[in-house]
N, CA, C and O atoms as a GROMACS GRO file, in nm:
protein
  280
    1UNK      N    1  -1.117  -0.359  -1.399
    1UNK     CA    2  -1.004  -0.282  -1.347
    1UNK      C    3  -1.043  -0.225  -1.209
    1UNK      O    4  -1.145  -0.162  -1.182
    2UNK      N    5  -0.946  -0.260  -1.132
    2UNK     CA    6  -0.996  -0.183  -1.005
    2UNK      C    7  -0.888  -0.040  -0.981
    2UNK      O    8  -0.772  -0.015  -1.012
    3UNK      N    9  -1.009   0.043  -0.901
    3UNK     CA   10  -1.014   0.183  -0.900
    3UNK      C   11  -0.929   0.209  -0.794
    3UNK      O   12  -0.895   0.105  -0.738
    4UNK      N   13  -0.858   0.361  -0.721
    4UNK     CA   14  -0.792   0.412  -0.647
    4UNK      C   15  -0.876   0.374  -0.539
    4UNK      O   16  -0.829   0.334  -0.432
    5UNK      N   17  -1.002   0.383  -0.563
    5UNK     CA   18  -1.098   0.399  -0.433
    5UNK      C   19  -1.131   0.260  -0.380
    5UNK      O   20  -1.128   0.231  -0.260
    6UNK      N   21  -1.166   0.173  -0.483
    6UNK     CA   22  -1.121   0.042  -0.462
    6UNK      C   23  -1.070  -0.053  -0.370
    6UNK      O   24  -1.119  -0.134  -0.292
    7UNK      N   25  -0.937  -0.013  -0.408
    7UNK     CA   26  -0.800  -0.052  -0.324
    7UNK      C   27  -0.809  -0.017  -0.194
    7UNK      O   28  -0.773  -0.080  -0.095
    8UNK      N   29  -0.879   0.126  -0.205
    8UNK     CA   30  -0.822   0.229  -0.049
    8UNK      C   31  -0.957   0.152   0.050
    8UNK      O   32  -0.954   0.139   0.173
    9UNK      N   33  -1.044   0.118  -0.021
    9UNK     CA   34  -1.194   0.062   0.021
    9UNK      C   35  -1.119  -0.076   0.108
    9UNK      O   36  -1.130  -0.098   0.229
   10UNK      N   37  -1.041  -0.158   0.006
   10UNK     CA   38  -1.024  -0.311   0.023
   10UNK      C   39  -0.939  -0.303   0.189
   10UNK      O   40  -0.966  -0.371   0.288
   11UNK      N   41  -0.822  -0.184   0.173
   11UNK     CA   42  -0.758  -0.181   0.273
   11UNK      C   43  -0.763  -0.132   0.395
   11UNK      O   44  -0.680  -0.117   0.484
   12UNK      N   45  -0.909  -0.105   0.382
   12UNK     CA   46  -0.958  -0.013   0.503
   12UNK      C   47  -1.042  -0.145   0.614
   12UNK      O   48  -1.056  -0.171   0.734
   13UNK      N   49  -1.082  -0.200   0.475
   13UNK     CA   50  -1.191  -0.319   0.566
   13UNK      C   51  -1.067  -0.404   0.609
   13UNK      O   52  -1.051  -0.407   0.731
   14UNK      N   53  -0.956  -0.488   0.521
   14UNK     CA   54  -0.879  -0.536   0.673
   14UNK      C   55  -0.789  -0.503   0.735
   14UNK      O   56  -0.722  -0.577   0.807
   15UNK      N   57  -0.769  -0.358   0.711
   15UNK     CA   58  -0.731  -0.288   0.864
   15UNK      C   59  -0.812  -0.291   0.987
   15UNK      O   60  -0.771  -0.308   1.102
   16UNK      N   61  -1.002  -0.259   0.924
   16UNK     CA   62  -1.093  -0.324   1.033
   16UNK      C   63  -1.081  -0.447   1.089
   16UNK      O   64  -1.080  -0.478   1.208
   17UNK      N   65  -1.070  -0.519   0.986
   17UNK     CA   66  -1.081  -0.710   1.056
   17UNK      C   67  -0.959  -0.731   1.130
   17UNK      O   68  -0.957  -0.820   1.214
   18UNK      N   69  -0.856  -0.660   1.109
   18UNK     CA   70  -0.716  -0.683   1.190
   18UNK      C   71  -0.749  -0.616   1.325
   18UNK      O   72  -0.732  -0.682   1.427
   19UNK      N   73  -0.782  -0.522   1.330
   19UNK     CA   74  -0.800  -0.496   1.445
   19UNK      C   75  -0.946  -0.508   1.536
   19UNK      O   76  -0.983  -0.466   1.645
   20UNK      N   77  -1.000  -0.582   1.439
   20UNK     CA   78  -1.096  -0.650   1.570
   20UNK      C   79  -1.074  -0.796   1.593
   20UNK      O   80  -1.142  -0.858   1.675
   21UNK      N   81  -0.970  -0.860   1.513
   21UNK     CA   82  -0.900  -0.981   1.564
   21UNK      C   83  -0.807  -0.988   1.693
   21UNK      O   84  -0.805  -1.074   1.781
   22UNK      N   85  -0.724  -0.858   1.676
   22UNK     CA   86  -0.649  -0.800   1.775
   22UNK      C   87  -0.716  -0.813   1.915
   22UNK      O   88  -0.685  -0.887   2.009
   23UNK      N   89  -0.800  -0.735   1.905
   23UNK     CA   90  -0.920  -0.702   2.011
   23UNK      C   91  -0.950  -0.796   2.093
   23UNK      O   92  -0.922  -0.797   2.212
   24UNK      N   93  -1.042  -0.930   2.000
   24UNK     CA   94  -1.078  -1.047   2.056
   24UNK      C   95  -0.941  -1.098   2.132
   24UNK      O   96  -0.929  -1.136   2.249
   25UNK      N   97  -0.854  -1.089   2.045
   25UNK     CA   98  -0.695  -1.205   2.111
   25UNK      C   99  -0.653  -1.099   2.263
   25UNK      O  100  -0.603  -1.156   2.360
   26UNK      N  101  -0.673  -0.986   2.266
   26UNK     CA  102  -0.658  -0.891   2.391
   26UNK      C  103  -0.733  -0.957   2.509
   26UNK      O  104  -0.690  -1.001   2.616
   27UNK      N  105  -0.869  -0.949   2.453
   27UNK     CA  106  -0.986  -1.014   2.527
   27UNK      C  107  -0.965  -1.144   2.582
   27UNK      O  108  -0.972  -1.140   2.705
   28UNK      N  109  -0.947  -1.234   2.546
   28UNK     CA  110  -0.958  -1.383   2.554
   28UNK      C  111  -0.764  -1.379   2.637
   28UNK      O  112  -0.714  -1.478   2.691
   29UNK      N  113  -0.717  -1.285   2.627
   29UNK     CA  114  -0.560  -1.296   2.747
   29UNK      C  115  -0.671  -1.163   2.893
   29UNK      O  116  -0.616  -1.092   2.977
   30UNK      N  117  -0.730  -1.168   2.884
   30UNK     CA  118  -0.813  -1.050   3.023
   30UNK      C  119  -0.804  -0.928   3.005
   30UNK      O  120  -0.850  -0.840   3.078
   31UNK      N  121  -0.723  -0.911   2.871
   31UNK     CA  122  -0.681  -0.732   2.905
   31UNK      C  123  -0.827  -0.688   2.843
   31UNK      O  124  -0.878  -0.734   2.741
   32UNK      N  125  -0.884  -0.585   2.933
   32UNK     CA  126  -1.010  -0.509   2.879
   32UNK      C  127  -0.931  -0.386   2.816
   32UNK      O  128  -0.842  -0.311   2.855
   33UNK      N  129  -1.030  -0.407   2.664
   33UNK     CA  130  -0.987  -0.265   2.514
   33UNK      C  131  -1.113  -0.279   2.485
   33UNK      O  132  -1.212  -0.326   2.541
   34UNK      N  133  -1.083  -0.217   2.363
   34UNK     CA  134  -1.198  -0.146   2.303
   34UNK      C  135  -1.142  -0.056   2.144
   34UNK      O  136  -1.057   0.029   2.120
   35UNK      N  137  -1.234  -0.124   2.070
   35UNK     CA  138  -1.157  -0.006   1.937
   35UNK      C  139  -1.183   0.142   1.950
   35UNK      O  140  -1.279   0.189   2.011
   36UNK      N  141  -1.120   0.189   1.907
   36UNK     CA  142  -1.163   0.374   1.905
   36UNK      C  143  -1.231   0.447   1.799
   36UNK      O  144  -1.228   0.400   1.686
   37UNK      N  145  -1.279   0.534   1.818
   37UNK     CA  146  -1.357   0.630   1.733
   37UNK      C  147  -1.311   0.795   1.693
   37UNK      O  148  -1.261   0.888   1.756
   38UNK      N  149  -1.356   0.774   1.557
   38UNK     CA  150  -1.356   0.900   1.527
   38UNK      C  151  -1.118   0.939   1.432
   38UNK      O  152  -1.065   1.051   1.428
   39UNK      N  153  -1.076   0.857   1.401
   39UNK     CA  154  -0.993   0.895   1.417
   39UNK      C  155  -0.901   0.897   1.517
   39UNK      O  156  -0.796   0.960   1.501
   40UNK      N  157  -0.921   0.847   1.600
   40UNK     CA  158  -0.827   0.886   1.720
   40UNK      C  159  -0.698   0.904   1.761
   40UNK      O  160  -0.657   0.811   1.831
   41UNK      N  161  -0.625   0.986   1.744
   41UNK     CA  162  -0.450   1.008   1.751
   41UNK      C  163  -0.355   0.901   1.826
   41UNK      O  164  -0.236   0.870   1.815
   42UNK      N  165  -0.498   0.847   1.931
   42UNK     CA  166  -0.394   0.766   2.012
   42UNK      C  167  -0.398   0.607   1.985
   42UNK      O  168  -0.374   0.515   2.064
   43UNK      N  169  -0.436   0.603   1.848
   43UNK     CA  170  -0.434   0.467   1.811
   43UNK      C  171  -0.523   0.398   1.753
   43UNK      O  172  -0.606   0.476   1.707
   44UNK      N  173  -0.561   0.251   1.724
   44UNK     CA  174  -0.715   0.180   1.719
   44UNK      C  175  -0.793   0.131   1.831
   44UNK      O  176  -0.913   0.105   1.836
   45UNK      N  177  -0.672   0.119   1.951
   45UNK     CA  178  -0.736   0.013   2.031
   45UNK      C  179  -0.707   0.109   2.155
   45UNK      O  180  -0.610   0.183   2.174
   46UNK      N  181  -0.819   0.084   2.235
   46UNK     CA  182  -0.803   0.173   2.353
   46UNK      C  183  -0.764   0.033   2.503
   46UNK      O  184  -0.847  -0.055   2.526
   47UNK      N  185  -0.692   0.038   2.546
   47UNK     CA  186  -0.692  -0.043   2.676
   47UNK      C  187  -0.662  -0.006   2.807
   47UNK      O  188  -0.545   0.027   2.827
   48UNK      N  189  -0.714  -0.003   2.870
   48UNK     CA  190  -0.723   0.079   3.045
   48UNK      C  191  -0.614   0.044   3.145
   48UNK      O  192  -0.613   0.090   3.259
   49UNK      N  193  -0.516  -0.046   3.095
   49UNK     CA  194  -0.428  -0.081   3.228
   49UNK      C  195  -0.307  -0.064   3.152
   49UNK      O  196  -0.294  -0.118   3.042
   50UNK      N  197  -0.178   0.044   3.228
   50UNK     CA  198  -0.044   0.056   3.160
   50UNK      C  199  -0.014  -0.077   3.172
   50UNK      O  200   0.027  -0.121   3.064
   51UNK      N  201  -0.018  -0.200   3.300
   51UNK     CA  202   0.068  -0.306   3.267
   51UNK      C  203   0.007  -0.399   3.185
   51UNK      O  204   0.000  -0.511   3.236
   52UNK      N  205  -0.031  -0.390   3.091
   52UNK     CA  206  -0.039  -0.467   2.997
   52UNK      C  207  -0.003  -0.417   2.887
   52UNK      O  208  -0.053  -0.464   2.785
   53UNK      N  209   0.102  -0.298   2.874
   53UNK     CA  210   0.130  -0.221   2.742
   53UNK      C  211   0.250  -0.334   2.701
   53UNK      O  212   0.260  -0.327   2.579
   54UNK      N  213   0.339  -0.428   2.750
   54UNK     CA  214   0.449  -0.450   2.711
   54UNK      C  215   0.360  -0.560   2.620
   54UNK      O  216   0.369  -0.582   2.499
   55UNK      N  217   0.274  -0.619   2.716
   55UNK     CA  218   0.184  -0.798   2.643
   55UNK      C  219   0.082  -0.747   2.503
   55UNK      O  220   0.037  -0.829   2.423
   56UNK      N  221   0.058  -0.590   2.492
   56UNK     CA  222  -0.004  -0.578   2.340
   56UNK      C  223   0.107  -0.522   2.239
   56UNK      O  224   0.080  -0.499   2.121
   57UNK      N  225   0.209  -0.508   2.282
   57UNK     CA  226   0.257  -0.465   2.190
   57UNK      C  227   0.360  -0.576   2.180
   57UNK      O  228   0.440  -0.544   2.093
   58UNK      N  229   0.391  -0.697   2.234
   58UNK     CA  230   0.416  -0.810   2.148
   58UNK      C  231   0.289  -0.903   2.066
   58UNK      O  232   0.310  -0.983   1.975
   59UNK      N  233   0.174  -0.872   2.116
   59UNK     CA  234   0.088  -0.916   1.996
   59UNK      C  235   0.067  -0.879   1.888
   59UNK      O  236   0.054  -0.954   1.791
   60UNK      N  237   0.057  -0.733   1.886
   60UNK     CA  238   0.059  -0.636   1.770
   60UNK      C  239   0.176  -0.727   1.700
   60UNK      O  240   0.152  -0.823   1.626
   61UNK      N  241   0.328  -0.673   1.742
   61UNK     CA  242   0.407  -0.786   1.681
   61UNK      C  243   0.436  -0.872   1.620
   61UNK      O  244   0.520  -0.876   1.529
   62UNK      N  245   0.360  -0.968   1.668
   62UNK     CA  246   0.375  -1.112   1.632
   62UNK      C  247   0.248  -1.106   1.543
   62UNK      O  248   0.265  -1.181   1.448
   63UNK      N  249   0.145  -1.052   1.540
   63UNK     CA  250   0.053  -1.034   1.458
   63UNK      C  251   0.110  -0.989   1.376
   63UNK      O  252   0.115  -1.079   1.293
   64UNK      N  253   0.169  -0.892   1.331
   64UNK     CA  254   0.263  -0.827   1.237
   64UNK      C  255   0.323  -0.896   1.150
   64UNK      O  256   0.316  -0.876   1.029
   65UNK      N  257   0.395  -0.997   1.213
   65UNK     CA  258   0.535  -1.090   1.167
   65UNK      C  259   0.445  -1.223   1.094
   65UNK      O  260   0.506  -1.300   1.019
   66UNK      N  261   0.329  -1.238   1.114
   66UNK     CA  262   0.302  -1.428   1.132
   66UNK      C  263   0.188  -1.406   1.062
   66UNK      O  264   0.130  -1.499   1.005
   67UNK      N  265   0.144  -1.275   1.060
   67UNK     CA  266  -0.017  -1.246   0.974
   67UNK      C  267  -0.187  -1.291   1.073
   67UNK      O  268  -0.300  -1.243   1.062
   68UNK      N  269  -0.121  -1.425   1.181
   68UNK     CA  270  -0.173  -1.495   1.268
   68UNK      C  271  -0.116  -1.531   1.317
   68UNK      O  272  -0.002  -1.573   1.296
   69UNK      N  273  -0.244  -1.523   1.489
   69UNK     CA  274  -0.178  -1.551   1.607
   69UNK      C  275  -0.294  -1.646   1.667
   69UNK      O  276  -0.290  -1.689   1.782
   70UNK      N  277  -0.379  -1.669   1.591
   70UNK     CA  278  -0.486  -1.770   1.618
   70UNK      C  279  -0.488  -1.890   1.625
   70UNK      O  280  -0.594  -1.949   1.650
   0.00000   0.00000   0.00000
């Protein structure tokens, strides 16, 4: 039987792997990110240039929708 903690365990690790898939697919289009620490309010992924906010947040997206964008 699996436990509360379990589950919360299972969904934590691929919330990790999702967003260091994210990351790489950021990477490999030029946009420089970086995951964040500590909690961070302003998200998982940190990225340094506003014009590329419209091009991650159709990946996020389509990552969303398709499960994969690989």
């Amino acid at each position: 039987m699996e436990t509360d903690e379990d589950k919360l365990m299972k969904r934590l690790k691929v919330h990790r792997d999702v967003i260091g898939k994210i990351i790489k697919i950021l990477q490999k289009e030029g946009i420089k990110c970086e995951r964040t620490y500590d909690n961070d309010s302003s998200g998982d992924i940190l990225y340094y240039d506003a014009k590329y906010d419209k091009r991650v947040k159709e990946i996020v997206r389509e990552w969303n929708k398709t499960k994969k964008l690989e």
